[in-house]
C-alpha positions as CSV (number, residue, x, y, z in Angstrom):
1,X,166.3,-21.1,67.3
2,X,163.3,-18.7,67.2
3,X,165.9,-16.0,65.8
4,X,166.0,-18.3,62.6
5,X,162.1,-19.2,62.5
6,X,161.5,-14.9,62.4
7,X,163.7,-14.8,59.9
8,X,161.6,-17.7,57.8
9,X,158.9,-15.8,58.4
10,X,159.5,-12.4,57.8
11,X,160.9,-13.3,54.1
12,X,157.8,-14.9,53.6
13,X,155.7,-12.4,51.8
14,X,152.0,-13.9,52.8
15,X,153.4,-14.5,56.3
16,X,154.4,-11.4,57.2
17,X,151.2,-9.3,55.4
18,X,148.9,-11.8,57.6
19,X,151.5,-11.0,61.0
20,X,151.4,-7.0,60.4
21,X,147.5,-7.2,59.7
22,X,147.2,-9.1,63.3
23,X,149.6,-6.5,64.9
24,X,147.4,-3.8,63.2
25,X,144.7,-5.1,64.9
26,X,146.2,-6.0,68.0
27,X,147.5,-2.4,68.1
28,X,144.4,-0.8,67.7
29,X,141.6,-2.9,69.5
30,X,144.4,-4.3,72.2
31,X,145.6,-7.8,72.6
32,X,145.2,-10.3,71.4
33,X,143.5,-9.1,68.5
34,X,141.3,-11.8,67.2
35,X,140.0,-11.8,63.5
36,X,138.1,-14.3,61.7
37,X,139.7,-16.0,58.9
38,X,137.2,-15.0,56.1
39,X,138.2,-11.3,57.3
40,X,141.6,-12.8,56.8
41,X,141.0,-14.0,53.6
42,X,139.7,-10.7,52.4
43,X,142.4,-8.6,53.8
44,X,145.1,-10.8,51.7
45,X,142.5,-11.0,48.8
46,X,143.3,-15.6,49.4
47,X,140.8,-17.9,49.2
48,X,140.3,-19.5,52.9
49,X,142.7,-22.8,51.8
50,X,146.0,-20.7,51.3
51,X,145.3,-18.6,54.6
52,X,144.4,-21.6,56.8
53,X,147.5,-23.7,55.6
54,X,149.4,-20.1,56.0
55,X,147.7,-19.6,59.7
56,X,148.5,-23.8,60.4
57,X,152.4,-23.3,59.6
58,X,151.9,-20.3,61.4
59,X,151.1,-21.6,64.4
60,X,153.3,-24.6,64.5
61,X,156.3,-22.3,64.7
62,X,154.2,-20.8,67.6
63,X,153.5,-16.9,66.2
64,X,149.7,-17.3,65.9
65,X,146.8,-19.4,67.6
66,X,143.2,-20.3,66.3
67,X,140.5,-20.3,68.6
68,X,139.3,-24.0,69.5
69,X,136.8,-23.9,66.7
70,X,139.0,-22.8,64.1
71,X,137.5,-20.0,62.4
72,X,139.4,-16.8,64.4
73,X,143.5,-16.3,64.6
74,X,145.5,-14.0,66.7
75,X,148.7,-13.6,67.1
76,X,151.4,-14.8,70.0
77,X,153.9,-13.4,72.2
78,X,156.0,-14.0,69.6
79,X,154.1,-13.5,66.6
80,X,153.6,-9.9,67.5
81,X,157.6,-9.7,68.0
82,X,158.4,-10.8,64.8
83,X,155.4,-8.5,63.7
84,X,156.3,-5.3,65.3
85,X,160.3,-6.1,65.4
86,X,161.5,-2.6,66.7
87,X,159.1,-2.6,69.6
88,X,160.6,-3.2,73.1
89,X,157.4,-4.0,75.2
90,X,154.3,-6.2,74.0
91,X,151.2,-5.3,74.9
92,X,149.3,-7.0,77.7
93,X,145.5,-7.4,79.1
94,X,146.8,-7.4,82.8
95,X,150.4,-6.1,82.9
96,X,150.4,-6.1,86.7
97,X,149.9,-9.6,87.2
């Protein structure tokens, strides 16, 4: 139930910095708001370990995605949901179509 899994992952400290930093940037460059994982790692003062086993779990609950060579994360559908959990619409590229 993906009402349970935003619950995991907004009690999860780490999770939900590295989710409202995405959304941050989502918000303000526009989706999907990529950012490389040593900007990551800097922005949640980790070493790159903790925040690509945090981005992994991440992503297997489906609220982020990294790039296919696996150095740049941004967040889902759904990651931005659980991110931004008051907003009603989530921003798209090409909301016509």
């Amino acid at each position: 139930d993906k009402q349970i899994v935003r619950l995991a992952i907004r009690n999860s400290v780490p999770a939900n910095q590295l989710l409202d930093i995405l959304a941050g940037v989502q918000d303000r460059d526009g989706p999907p708001g990529f950012m490389k994982l040593h900007e990551v790692c800097a922005a949640l003062d980790r070493d790159y370990e903790a925040v690509t086993r945090m981005v992994r779990e991440l992503e297997m609950l489906d609220a982020v995605r990294v790039d296919w060579v696996g150095n740049t994360v941004f967040l889902t559908r759904d990651g931005y949901r659980i991110a931004r959990p008051g907003e009603q619409t989530y921003p798209m590229l090409n909301e016509g179509g």
